[in-house]
C-alpha positions in Angstrom: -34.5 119.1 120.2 -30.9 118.7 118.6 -29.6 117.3 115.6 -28.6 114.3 117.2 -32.5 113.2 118.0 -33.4 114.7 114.4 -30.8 112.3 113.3 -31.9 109.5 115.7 -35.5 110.1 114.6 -34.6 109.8 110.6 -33.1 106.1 111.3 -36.4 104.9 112.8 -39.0 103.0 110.6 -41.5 105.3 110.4 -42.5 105.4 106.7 -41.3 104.0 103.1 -38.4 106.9 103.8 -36.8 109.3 105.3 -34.6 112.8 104.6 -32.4 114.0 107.5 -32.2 118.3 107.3 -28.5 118.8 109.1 -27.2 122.8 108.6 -29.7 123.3 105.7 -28.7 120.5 103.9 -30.8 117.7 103.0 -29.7 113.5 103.5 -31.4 110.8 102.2 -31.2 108.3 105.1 -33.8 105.7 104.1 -35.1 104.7 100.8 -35.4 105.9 97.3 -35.5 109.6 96.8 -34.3 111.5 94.0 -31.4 113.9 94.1 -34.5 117.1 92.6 -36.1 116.0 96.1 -33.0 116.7 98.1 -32.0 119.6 96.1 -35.5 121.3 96.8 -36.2 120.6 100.1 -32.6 121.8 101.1 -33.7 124.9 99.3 -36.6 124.9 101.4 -34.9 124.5 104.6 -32.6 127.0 104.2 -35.3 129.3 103.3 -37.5 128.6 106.3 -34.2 128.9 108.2 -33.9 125.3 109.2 -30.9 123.9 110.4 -32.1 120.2 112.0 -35.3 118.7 111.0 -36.2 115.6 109.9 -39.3 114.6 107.9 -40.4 110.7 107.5 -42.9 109.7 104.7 -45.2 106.6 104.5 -44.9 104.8 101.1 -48.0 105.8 98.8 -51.3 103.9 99.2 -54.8 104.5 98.6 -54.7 107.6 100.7 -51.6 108.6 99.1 -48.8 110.0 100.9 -48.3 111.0 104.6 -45.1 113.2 105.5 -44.5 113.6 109.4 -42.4 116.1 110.6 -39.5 116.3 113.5 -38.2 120.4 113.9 -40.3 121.7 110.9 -42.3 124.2 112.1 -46.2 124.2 111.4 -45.9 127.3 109.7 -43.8 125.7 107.3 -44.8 122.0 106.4 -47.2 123.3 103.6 -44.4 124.6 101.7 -42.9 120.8 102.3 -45.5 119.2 101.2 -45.7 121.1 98.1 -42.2 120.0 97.7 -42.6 116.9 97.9 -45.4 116.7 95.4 -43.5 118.6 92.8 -40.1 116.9 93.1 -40.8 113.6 94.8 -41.6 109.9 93.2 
């Protein structure tokens, strides 16, 4: 898939928010994150070697969280996860 569809993808309303991975770099495209979050999981990405990728999560509930992934490897979404616990709200 490209980075237009990882881009397409990010606008849909899949969770509470969304982050939008374009050349390593991470986007806030919908809701609140923090700029730690973005800063992190663009260190991530470019670690993982990353260039498109987009990663959706549901707002928290009694379950808590649910991140869904678009170009992140399986491999890989642990260390996303663990991102997002550290650095997210």
């Amino acid at each position: 898939m490209n980075a237009f569809w990882y881009r397409f993808l990010s606008g849909l309303p899949l969770g509470g928010c969304s982050i939008y991975i374009r050349d390593g770099r991470a986007f806030a495209v919908r809701g609140k994150v923090t700029q730690a979050l973005l800063t992190a999981v663009s260190n991530a990405a470019e670690t993982a070697g990353i260039s498109a990728a987009c990663i959706q999560a549901t707002s928290p509930g009694k379950t808590g969280r649910k991140l869904i992934f678009f170009g992140v490897p399986a491999d890989f979404r642990q260390r996303f996860r663990n991102v997002w616990a550290a650095h997210g709200r």
